[in-house]
TINUSE-400819 format. One line per 3 residues: number of its first residue (from 1); their letters; for each residue x, y, z of C-alpha. Coordinates in steps of 0.001 Angstrom, whole numbers. Example, Ala and Ser with C-alpha at 12.3 -4.5 7.8 and 13.67 -1.06 7.14 Angstrom:
<sites>
1> AS> 12300/-4500/7800  13670/-1060/7140
</sites>
This chain:
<sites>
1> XXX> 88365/243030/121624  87361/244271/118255  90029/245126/115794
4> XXX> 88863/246928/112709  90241/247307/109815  93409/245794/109257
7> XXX> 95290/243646/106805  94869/239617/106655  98192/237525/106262
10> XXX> 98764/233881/106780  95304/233160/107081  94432/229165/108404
13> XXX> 90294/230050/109212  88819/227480/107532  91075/224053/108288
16> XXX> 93206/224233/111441  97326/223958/110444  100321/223213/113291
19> XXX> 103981/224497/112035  105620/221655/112914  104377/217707/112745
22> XXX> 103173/216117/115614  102451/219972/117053  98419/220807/117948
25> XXX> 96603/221773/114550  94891/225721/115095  92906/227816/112866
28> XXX> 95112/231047/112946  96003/234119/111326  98687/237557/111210
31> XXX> 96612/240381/111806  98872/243634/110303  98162/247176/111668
34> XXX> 99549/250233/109650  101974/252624/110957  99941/254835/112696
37> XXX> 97061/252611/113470  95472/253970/116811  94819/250194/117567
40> XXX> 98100/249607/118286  98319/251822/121476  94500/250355/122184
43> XXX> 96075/246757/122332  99719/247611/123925  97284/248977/126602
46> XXX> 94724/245683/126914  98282/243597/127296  99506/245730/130175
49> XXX> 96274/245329/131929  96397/241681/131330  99625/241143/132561
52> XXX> 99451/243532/135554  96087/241179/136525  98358/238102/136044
55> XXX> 101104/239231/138016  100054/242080/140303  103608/242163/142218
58> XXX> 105609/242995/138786  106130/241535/135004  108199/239270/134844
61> XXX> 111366/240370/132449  111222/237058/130209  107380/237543/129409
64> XXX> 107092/237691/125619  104036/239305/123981  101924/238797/120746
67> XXX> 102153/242364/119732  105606/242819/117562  106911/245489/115373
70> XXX> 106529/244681/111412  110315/245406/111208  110595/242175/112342
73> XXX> 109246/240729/108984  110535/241081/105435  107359/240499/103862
76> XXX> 104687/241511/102016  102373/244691/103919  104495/244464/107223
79> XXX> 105017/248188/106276  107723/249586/109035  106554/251632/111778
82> XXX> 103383/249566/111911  102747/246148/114134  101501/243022/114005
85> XXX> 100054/239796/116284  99450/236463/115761  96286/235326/117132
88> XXX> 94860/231359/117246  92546/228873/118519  91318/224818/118659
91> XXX> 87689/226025/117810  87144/226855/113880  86215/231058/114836
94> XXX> 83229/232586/112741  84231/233989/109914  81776/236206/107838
97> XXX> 81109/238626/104940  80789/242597/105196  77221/241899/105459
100> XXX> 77595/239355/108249  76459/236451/106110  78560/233448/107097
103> XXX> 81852/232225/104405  83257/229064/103533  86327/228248/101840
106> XXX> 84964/228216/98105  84041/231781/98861  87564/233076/97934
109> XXX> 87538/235220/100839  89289/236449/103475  92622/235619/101571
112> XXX> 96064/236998/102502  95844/240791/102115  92437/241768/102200
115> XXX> 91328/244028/105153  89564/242705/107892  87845/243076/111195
118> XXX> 88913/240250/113877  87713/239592/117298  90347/238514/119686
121> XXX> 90973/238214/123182  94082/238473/124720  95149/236704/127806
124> XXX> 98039/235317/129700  100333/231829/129821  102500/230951/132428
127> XXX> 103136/227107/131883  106211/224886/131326  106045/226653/127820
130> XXX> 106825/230075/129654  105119/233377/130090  103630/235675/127596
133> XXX> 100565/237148/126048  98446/235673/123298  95403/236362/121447
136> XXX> 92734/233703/121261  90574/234247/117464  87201/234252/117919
139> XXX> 86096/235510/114114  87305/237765/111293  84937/239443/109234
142> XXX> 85713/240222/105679  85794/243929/105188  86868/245259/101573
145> XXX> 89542/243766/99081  93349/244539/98966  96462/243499/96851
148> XXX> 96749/239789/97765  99928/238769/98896  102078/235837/97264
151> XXX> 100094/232809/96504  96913/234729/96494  93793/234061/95121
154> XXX> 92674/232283/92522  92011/233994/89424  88423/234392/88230
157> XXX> 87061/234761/84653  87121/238447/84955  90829/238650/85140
160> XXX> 90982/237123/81363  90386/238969/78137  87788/238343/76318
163> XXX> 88386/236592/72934  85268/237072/71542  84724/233997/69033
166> XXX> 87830/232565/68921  88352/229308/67292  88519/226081/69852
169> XXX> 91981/225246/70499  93511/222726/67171  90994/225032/65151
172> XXX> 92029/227416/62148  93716/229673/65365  96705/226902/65628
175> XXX> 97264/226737/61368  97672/230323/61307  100228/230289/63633
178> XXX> 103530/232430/61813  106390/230387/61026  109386/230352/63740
181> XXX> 112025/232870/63352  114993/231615/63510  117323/233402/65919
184> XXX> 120477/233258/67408  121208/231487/70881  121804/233313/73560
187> XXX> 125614/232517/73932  125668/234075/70235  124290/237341/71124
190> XXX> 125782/238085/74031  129394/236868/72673  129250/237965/68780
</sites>
């Protein structure tokens, strides 16, 4: 299934990553859809069929599913109203540019935030671990930048002013520095 469109967070695309030690490593990410986001009736409705094909004489009560309300994080673009899914696999999934050329790590991108495109595939367990629906990643495609969340990127050059020709650092720059002011600690100020 092809989800377009939607925010990046807790992306692990290029080197799989387990949550606890001694736990499978995955390559995963959080895949966040906005309040509103047609997709999220489109993939309540894929998980219905999916279960109802996995257990044709009823649901089961306890089965748990991917899809979860963003109320149910306090973070960064998990805007309420909206919804969100985890989705992982063993296999590294393709990951590519707007312009389908293929990224690597060094690229910079996707990073936490950005908007993306994802194929997925959803599909039932019912193991020793229990019953529920997951999403399998098969690839995320890069799609256009957003506000990155905590941690981020890396800055680039760009985000740096230019200084022009600024002496090298122990150059005339550092003698010219103005002599220290002396103030008053902070206990002073605050207490006369």
């Amino acid at each position: 299934m092809l989800i377009s469109n939607v925010r990046l967070s807790f992306p692990h695309l290029f080197k799989p990553s387990s949550f606890t030690p001694g736990q499978d490593e995955k390559y995963s990410a959080t895949f966040i859809l906005a309040p509103g986001d047609e997709q999220i009736n489109a993939i309540k409705a894929e998980i219905e069929r999916i279960a109802k094909e996995k257990w044709p004489k009823g649901i089961p009560s306890s089965v748990k599913v991917c899809l979860r309300p963003n109320s149910e994080k306090e973070l960064d673009g998990f805007e309420p109203g909206g919804a969100f899914f985890n989705a992982s696999n063993t296999s590294r999934p393709t990951v590519i540019d707007a312009n389908r050329s293929p990224l690597v790590e060094a690229d910079g991108k996707p990073y936490a935030g950005c908007y993306v495109n994802a194929i997925v595939e959803f599909w039932a367990q019912d193991n020793q671990y229990g019953k529920r629906i997951n999403a399998s990643l098969s690839g995320v495609q890069f799609v256009m930048d957003g506000d990155a969340f905590g941690g981020g990127r890396a800055a680039s050059a760009d985000d740096f002013p230019d200084l022009g020709d600024a002496p090298a650092a122990g150059g005339a720059a550092q003698q010219a520095a103005p002599a220290p002011v002396e103030q008053k600690s902070v206990a002073a100020s605050l207490f006369g």
